[in-house]
C-alpha positions as CSV (number, residue, x, y, z in Angstrom):
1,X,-119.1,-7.7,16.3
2,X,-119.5,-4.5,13.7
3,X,-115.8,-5.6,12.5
4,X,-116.3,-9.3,11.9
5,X,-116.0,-10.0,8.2
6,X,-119.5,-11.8,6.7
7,X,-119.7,-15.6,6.8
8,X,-119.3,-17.7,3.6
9,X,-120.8,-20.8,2.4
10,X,-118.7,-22.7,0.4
11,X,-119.4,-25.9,-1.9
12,X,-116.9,-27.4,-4.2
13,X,-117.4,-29.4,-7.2
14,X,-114.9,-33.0,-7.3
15,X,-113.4,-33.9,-10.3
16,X,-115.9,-36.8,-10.9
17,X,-119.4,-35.1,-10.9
18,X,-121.4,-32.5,-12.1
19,X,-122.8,-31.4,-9.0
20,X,-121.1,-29.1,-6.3
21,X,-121.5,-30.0,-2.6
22,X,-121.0,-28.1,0.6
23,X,-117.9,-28.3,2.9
24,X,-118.2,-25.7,5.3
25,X,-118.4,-22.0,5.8
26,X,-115.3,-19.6,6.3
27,X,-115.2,-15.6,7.3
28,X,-114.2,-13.2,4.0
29,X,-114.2,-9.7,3.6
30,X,-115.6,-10.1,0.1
31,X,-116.2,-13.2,-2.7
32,X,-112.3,-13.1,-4.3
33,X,-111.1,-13.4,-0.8
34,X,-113.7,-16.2,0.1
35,X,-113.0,-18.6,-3.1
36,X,-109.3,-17.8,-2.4
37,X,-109.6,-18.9,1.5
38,X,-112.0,-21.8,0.4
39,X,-109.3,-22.9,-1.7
40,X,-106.5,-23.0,0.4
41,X,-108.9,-24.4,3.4
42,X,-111.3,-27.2,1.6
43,X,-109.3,-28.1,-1.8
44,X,-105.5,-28.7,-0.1
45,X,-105.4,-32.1,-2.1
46,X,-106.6,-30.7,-5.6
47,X,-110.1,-32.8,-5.4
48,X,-112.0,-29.7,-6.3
49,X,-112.5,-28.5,-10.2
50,X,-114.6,-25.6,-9.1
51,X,-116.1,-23.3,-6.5
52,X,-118.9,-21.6,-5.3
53,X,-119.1,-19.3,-2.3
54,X,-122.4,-17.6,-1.1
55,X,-122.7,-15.3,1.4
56,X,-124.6,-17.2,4.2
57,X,-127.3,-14.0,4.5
58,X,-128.9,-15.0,1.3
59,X,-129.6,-17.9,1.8
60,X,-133.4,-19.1,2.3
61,X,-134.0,-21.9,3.9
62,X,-137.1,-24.1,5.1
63,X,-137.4,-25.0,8.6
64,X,-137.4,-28.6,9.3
65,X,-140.6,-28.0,11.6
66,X,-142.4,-27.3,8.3
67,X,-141.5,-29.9,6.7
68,X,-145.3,-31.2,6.5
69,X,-147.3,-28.8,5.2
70,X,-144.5,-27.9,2.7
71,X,-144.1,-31.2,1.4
72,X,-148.1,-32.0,1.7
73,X,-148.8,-30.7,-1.8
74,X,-147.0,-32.9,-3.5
75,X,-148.9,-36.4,-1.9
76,X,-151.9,-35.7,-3.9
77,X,-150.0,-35.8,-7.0
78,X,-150.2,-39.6,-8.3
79,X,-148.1,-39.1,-11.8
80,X,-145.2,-37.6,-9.9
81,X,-145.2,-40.8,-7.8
82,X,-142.4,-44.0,-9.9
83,X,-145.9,-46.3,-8.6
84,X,-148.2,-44.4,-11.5
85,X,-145.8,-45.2,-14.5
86,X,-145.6,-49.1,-15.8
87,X,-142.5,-49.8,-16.5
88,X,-141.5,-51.6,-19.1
89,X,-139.5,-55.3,-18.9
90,X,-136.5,-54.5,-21.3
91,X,-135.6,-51.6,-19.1
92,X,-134.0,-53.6,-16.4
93,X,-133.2,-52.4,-12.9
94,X,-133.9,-49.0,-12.0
């Protein structure tokens, strides 16, 4: 396993949105060759405008099992709630 190239993360940004999203995870020897692989695996139909590859060791995640106490803080703050704010008729449908 000492020879096995690091494992990628890849998300790729469509043409209509800001935002990129993640389409899977590919093996690279470095970032150039990962963008290039990610290109000719997850953009064969020219849908993507740009990419972003992370190698998958830095990456922090949460764990699902903490998903209470991490989120818990936040309940016992009213204003950041949609409930707290009137809102006001001429705005329409939110």
């Amino acid at each position: 396993m000492k020879n096995e190239w690091p494992l990628w993360e890849v998300f790729i940004r469509g043409q209509h949105g800001m935002s990129h999203r993640h389409v899977g995870s590919l093996h690279a020897p470095d970032a150039e060759m990962a963008i290039k692989n990610a290109r000719d695996v997850y953009t064969r139909r020219n849908e993507g405008v740009s990419i972003w590859v992370v190698e998958a060791r830095h990456i922090a995640a949460s764990s699902p099992s903490d998903k209470g106490p991490l989120y818990e803080p936040s309940e016992s703050k009213v204003y950041r709630h949609p409930t707290f704010f009137d809102i006001p008729e001429d705005v329409g449908a939110m």
